[in-house]
C-alpha positions in Angstrom: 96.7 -111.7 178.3 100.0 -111.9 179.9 99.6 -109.8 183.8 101.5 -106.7 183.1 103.8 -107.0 186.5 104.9 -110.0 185.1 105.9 -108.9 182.1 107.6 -106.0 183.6 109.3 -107.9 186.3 110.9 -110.5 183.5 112.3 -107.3 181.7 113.5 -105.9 185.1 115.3 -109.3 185.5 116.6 -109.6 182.4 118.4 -106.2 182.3 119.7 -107.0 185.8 121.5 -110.6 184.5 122.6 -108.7 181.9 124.7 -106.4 183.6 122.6 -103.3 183.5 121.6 -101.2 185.8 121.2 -101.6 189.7 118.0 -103.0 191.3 116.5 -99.7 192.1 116.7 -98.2 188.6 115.2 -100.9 186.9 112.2 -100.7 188.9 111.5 -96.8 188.7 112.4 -97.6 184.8 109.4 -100.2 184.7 107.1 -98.7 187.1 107.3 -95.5 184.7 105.6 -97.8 182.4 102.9 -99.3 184.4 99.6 -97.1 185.2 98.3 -99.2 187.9 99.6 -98.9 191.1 99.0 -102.4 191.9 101.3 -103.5 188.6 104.0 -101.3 189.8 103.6 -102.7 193.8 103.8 -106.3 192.4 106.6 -105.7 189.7 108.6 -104.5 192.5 107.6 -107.1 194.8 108.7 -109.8 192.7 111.3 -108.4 191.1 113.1 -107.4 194.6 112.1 -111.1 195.7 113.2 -112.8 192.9 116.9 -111.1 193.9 116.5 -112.0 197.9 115.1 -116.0 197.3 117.4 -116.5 194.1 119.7 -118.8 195.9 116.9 -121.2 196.8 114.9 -121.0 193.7 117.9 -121.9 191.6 118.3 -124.8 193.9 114.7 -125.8 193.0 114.4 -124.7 189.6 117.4 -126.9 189.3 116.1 -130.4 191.5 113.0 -129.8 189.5 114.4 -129.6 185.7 116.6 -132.1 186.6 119.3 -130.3 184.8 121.9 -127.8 185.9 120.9 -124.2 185.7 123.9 -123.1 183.6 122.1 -125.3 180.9 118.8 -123.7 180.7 118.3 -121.1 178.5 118.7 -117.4 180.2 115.4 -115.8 179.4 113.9 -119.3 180.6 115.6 -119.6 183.7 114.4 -115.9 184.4 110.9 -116.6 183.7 111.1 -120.0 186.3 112.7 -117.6 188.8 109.7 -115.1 189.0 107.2 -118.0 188.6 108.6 -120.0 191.5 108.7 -116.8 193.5 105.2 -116.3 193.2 104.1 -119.7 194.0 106.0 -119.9 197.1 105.4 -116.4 198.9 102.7 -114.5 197.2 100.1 -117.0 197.9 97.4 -115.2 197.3 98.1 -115.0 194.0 96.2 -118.3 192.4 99.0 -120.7 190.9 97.1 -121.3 187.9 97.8 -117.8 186.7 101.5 -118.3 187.7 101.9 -121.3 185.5 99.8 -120.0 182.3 101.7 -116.3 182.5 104.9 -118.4 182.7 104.3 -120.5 179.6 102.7 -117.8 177.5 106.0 -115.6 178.7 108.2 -118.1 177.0 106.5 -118.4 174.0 106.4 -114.4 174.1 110.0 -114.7 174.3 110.2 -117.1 171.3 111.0 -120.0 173.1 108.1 -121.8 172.3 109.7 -125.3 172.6 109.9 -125.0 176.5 106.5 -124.0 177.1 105.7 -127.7 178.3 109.2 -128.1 180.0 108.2 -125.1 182.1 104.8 -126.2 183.0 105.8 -129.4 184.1 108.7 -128.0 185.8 106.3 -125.2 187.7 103.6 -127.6 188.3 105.8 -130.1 189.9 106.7 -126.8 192.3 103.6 -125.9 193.4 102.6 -129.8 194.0 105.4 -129.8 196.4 105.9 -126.3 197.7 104.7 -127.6 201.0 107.7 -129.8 201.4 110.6 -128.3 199.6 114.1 -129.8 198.8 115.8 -127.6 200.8 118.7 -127.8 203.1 117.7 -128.1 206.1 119.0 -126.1 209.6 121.2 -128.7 210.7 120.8 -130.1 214.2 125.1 -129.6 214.8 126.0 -126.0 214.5 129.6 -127.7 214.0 128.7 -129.2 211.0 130.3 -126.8 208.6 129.4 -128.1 205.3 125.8 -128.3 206.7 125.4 -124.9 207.9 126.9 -123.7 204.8 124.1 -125.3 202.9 121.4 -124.0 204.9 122.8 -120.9 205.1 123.8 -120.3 201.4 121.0 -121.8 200.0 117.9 -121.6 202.2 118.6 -118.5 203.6 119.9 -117.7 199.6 123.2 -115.3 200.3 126.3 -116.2 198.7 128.4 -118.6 199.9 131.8 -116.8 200.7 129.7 -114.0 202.1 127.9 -116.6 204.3 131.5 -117.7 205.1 133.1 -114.4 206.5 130.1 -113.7 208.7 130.2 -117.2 209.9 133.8 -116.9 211.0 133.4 -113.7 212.7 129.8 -113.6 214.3 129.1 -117.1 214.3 126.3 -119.4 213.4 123.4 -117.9 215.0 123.6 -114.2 214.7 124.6 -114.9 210.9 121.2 -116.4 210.8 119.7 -113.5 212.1 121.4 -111.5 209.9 120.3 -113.0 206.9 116.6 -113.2 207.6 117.0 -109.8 208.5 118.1 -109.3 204.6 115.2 -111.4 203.8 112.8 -109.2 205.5 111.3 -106.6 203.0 111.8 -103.3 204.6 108.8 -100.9 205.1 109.6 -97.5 204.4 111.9 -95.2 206.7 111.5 -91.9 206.3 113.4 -88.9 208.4 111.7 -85.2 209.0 113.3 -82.8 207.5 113.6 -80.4 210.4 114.6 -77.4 208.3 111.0 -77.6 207.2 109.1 -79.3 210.2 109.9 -81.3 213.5 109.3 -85.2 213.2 106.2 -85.1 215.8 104.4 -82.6 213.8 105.3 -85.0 210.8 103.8 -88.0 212.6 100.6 -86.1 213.2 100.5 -85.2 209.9 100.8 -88.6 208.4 98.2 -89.5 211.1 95.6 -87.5 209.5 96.2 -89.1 206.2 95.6 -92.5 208.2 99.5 -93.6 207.8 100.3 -94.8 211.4 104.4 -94.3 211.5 106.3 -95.4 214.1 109.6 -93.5 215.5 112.5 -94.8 214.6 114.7 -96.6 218.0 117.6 -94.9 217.5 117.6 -91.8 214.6 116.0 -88.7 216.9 114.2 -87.7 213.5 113.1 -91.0 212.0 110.1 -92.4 211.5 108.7 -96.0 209.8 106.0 -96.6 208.0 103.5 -99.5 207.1 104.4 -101.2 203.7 101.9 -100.0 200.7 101.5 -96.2 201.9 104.0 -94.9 199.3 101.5 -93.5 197.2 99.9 -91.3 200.1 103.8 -90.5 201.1 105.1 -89.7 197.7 101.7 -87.1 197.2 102.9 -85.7 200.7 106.2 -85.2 199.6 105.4 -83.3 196.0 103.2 -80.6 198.3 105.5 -79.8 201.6 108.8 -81.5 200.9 108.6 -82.1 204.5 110.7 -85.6 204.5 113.6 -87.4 202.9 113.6 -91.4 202.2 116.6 -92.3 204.1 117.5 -95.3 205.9 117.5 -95.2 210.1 121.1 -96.4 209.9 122.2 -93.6 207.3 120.2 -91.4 209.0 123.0 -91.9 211.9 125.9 -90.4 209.7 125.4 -87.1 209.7 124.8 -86.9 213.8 128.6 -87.9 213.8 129.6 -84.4 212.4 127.8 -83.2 215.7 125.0 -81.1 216.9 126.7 -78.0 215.1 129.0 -79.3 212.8 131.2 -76.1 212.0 131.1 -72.9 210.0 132.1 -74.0 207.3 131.1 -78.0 206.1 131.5 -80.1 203.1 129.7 -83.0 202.1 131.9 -85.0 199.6 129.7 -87.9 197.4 126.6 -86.2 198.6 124.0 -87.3 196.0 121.3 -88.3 196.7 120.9 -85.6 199.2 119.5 -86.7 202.4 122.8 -86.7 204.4 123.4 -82.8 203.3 119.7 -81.8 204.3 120.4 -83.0 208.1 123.8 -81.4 207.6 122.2 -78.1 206.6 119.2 -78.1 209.1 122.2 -78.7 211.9 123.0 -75.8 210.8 120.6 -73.4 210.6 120.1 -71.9 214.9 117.0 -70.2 216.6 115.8 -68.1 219.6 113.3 -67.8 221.8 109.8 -67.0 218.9 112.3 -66.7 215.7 112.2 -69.1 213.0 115.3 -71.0 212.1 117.8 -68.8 210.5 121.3 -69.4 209.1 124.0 -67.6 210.9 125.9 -65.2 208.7 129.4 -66.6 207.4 128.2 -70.5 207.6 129.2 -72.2 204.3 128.0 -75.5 203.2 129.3 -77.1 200.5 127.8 -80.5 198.7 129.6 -82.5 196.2 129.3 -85.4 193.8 130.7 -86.3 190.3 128.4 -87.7 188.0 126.2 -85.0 186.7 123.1 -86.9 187.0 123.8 -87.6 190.7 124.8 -83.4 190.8 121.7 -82.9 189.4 119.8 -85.1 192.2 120.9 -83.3 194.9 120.0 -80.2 194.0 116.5 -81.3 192.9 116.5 -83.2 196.8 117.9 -79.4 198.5 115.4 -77.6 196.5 112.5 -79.9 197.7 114.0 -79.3 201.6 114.6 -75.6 201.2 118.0 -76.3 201.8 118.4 -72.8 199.5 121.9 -71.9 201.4 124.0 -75.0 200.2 126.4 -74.5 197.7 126.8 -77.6 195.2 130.0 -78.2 193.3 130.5 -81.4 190.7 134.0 -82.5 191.9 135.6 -86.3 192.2 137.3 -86.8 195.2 139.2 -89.5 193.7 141.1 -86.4 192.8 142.5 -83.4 194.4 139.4 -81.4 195.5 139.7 -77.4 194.7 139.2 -76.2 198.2 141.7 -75.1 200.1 141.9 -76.5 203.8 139.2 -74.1 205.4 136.5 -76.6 206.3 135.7 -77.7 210.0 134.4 -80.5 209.5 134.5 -82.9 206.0 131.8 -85.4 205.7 132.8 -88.7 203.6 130.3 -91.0 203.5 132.1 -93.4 201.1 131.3 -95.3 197.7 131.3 -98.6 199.0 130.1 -102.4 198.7 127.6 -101.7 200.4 127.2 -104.9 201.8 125.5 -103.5 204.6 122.3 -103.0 202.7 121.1 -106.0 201.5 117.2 -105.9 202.5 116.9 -102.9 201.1 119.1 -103.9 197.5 119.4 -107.5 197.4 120.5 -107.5 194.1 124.5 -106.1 195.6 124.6 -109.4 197.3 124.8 -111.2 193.8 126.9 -108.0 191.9 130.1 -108.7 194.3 133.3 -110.5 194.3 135.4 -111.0 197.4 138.0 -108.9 195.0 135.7 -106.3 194.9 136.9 -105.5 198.6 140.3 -104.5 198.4 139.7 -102.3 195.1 136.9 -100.4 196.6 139.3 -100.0 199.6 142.0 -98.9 197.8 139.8 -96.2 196.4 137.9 -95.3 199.7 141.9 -94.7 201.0 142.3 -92.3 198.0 139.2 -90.6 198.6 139.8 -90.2 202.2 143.6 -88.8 201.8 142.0 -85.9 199.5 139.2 -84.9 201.7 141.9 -85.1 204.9 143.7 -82.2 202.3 140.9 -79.7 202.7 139.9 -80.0 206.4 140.7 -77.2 208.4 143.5 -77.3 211.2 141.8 -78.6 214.6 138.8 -79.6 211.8 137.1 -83.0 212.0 137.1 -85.4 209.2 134.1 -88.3 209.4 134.4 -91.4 207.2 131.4 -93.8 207.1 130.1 -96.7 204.8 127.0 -98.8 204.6 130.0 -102.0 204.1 129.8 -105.0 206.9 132.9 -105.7 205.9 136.5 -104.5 207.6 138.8 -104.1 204.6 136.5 -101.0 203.5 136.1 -99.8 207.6 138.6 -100.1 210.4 141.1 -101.1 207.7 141.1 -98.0 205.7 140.8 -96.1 208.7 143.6 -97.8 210.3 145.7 -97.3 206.3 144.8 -93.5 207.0 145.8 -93.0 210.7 148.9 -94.4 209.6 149.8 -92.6 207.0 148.4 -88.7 208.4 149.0 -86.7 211.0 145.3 -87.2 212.3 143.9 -88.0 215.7 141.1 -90.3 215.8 138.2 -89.7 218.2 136.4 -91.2 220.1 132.6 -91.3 218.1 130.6 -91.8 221.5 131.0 -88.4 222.0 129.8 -86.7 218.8 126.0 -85.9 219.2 124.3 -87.0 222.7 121.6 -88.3 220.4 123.5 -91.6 219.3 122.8 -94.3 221.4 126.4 -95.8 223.2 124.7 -99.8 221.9 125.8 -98.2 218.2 129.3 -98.5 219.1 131.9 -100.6 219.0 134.8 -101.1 222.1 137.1 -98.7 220.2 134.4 -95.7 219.8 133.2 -96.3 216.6 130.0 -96.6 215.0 129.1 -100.0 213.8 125.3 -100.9 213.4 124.3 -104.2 213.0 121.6 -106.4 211.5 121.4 -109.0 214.3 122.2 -106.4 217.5 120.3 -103.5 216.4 117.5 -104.5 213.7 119.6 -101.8 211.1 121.4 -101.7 208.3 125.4 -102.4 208.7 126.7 -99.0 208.8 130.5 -98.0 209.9 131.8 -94.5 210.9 134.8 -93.1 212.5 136.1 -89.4 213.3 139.4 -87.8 213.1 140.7 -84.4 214.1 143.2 -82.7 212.6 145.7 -81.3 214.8 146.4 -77.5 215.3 149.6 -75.6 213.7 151.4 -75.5 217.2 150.3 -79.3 217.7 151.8 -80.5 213.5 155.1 -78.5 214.7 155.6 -80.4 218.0 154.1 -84.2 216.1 157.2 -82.5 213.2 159.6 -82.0 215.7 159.4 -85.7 217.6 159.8 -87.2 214.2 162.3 -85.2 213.1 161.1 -83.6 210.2 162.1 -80.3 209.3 165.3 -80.6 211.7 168.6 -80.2 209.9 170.9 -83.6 210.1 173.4 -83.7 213.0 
């Protein structure tokens, strides 16, 4: 009998070459199927390493078929992908098992004729994993062509991503970078502070025996071991007392400040977790009362899809964020507000680049030409959100994108093209750390500096009445001709 993680992780692998859904989905869609927690733990594991390593095992998978991989069949190559993975980092896993799963997987797949092709090919792996084919890290950082190899194959990104980082940051931070991608993350989880405070939190995961760590730089973050999710996700159904949230995304919503206005919006708000530390900023106290929301504070979340609308709520629910007010709008569009909002968050749709240890299945989904159309509609999206925000309001744009066509170039499209100041980020909430930022005030986490995710965000104030009239008059607009 075929191990039923490995038959889940082919079909997670196969929907994913395909052009289905994102990493993420396909897991929860397999795990749904799997009653063992330990299938679901290793379907993910190889699955989401499959996606990091795939760079390196083609390169393998190829030098040991001695063919190119375009030639082998697609539900083959998949089935080589997930059994190399296994032989060469879950160890413990004997590589017997490996090799007879793998062959009665192709015949499942009615490809019976390469069951011997893909033993030979695996055992000839696992004889050899000890010294692998693989470019090596060349001695001569100036050998281009070398570094390229090492770093598009053996650290397994793709090569014109490898490229722009290796142009910008140079040879040894983009190392760094990428085994930080290669690094499976733990889970990072932040308090929900409308609920609890992130020391009571850590005591109470204590007393389950989950040791978290805080987080270095989000006030309200906390890490856990790897293989606690179970414990964490029985937590969560009972108090509701966390969101899973990234340290880096955790920063976004400390840019709107320690009160962020009166009256907020939160545009492309789904899954939730930015709105809940938006609403819990909210909410004040004195000396012996609960938190309490003041009367007249408005919060509005929005998103388009209506199974993303529908996620947030269930995530405010869960927080007892009860006083947001959710709306299903696209802010590719004109939003149906009028400009009465202090401060707008938009934390954009984006590559999101920046993310690749935590979905390393992007890295393989984008195009360099992906870029400038994502930017193009990050410029849009940013031009109708600068259209609601009150005058003297702040606007905050942020992605989880390493890359500057969808960062300081959009923001430097939109400072060109409205009547917006841009701040200085440094001074937004006394709880960011001045390392986060960049020489020009904004935010920019960084694999390789900060052990996060690549995050970007920048603020912008719109000016007062008096202050558009005097920006109107310098430019002449509104003034009759001479």
């Amino acid at each position: 009998m075929i191990a039923p993680a490995r038959v889940a992780a082919f079909q997670c692998l196969r929907a994913l070459s395909s052009g289905g859904g994102d990493l993420g989905t396909e897991i929860e869609l397999a795990r749904a199927h799997l009653a063992d927690p330990r299938d679901r733990a290793l379907t993910t594991d190889i699955v989401s390493g499959v996606q990091r390593w795939r760079a390196a095992l083609d390169h393998l998978i190829g030098i040991f078929a001695k063919r190119p991989i375009e030639r082998l069949d697609p539900e083959v190559l998949e089935i080589l992908r997930l059994s190399a993975y296994q032989l060469l980092h879950l160890t413990r896993v004997p590589a017997a098992a490996v090799v007879d799963d793998a062959v009665n997987l192709v015949a499942r797949a009615g490809k019976q004729s390469a069951r011997g092709f893909v033993n030979a090919v695996l055992r000839t792996l696992s004889r050899r994993r000890r010294a692998l084919p693989l470019p090596q890290k060349p001695a001569d950082p100036a050998d281009r062509e070398a570094v390229l190899a090492y770093l598009a194959t053996t650290l397994s990104h793709p090569r014109w991503l490898v490229e722009r980082w290796l142009d910008r940051i140079g040879f040894e931070a983009t190392e760094r970078w990428l085994a930080y991608n290669n690094t499976p993350p733990g889970l990072t989880i932040r308090a929900n502070t409308i609920r609890t405070t992130v020391t009571t939190l850590q005591a109470q995961l204590a007393d389950l025996g989950i040791q978290a760590e805080r987080g270095r730089f989000g006030p309200d973050c906390l890490h856990l071991p790897r293989g606690d999710r179970a414990q964490l996700e029985a937590l969560d159904r009972l108090h509701g007392l966390f969101v899973v949230q990234d340290e880096a995304s955790q920063l976004v919503p400390l840019l709107a400040g320690p009160d962020p206005g009166r009256r907020v919006l939160d545009t492309c708000a789904s899954p939730g977790g930015r709105t809940t530390a938006l609403a819990a900023a909210q909410l004040v106290t004195g000396a012996g009362l609960p938190k309490r929301r003041r009367a007249g504070d408005l919060l509005v979340a929005c998103d388009v899809r209506e199974h993303r609308v529908a996620l947030l709520r269930r995530t405010l629910e869960s927080a007892g964020a009860d006083h947001v007010r959710v709306v299903r709008a696209d802010l590719q569009r004109p939003l149906p507000f009028a400009p009465v909002f202090e401060c707008v968050v938009v934390d954009a749709p984006c590559s999101g680049l920046g993310t690749l240890r935590r979905d390393p299945d992007i890295k393989w989904r984008r195009q360099p030409s992906d870029l400038l159309v994502l930017a193009r509609a990050q410029q849009t999206m940013l031009a109708n959100a600068a259209a609601v925000v009150a005058p003297e309001g702040r606007l905050v744009y942020a992605t989880c994108s390493s890359e500057p066509e969808e960062n300081e170039e959009v923001a430097a499209t939109f400072a060109a093209q409205h009547a917006f100041a841009r701040l200085d980020a440094r001074a937004a909430h006394s709880a960011l750390a001045p390392v986060l930022f960049d020489a020009d005030g904004a935010l920019r986490t960084s694999p390789p500096r900060h052990g996060l995710d690549a995050f970007f965000g920048i603020i912008f104030r719109r000016p007062s009445a008096p202050e558009l009239a005097s920006i109107g008059a310098e430019l002449g607009v509104g003034q009759r001709p001479a």
